[in-house]
N, C-alpha and C positions, 0 to 999 in steps of 0.2 A: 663435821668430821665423823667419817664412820667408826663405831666400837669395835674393839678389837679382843677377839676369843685368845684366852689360852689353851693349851692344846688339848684336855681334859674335856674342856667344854665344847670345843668344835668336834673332838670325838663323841661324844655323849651324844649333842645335837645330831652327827650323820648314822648315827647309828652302828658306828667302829669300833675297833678300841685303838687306843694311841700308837701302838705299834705299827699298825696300820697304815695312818696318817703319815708318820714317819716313815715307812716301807715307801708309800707312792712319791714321798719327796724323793728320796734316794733314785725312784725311777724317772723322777724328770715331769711324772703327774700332776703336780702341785708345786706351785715356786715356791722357791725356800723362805720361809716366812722372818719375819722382823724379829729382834731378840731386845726382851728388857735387858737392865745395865746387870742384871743376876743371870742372865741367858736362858730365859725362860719363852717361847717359842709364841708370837701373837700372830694373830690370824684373823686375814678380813672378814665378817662373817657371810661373802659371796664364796669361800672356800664349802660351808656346808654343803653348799649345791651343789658344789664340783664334786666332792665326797659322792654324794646322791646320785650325779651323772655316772660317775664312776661304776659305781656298784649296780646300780640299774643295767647298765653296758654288760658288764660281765653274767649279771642272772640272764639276760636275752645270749650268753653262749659267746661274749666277744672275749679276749684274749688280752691278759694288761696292754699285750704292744697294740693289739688292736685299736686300744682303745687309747692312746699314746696316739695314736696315727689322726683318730678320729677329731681329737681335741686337737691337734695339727693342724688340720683340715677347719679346723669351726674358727678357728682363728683369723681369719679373712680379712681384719683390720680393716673394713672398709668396702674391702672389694668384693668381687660376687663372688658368693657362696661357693666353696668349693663341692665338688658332688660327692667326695666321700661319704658320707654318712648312704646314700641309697647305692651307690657302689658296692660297699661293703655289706650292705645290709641286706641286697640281692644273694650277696654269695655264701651270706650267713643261712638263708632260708638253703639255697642248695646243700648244703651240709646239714640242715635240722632234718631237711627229707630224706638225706642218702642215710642220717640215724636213725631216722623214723624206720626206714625201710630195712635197714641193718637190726632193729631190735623188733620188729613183727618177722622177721627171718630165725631169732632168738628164741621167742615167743613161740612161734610152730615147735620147733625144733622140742624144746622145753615141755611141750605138751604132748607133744610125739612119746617120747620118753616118758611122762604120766602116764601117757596111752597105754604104754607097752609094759607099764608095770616095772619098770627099770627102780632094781633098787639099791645096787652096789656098781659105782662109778667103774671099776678095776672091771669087774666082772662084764658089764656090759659095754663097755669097752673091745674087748674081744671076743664078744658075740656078732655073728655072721649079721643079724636080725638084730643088733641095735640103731635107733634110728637115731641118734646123736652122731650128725658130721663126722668129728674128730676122730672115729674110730677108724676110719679109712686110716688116716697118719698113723695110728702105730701098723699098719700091715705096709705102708707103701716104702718101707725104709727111713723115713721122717722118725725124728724125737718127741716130734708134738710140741716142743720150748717154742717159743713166741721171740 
């Protein structure tokens, strides 16, 4: 019979805090685990991993439901492997690169405005000769609010 965590300890092991552990049950991440006769939360210790998968998921940029989808998917009881995981994880790269390239567009810009000595947001803002984007928005009738 395998040993069974309580929920301190399967936190502590994944590297979470209990909150946590709890949050991803609520989301359907983790099956609701077995309760002593006091209602104190035991957990198989193949739960840390799932912890571990989890968190790993989300540092590589995936999204709870993402990853709610993914553990979906790995579930295959049998059958052949669903392709999600390179599905998604094709379209996760598209998006690291349209960031990538959305923050070296940041990065110029940023440097631009070093360049040019900008040293009061307001002020260079409504200079003809500021090179920071946004300044176009307050002359074209725009608020600039997001």
């Amino acid at each position: 019979m395998t040993a069974l965590l309580r929920s301190g300890q399967v936190a502590q092991a994944a590297g979470v805090n209990q909150q946590t552990l709890r949050y991803y049950e609520r989301r359907g991440l983790l099956d609701e685990p077995a309760r002593t006769n006091g209602g104190h939360r035991l957990y198989p210790a193949e739960v840390v991993t799932a912890l571990r998968v989890i968190k790993t998921a989300q540092r590589l940029g995936f999204t709870l439901d993402e990853v709610a989808d993914l553990l979906t998917a790995g579930h295959h009881h049998g059958r052949v492997a669903d392709p999600g995981l390179q599905a998604q994880a094709r379209r996760k790269i598209e998006e690291v690169d349209q960031r990538i390239h959305d923050l070296e567009i940041i990065k110029a810009n940023l440097q631009a405005a070093v360049d040019a000595g900008c040293d009061d947001l307001t002020l260079c803002a409504t200079s003809d000769c500021c090179p920071i984007p946004f300044a176009e928005l307050t002359t074209d009738g725009t608020s600039g609010n997001a």
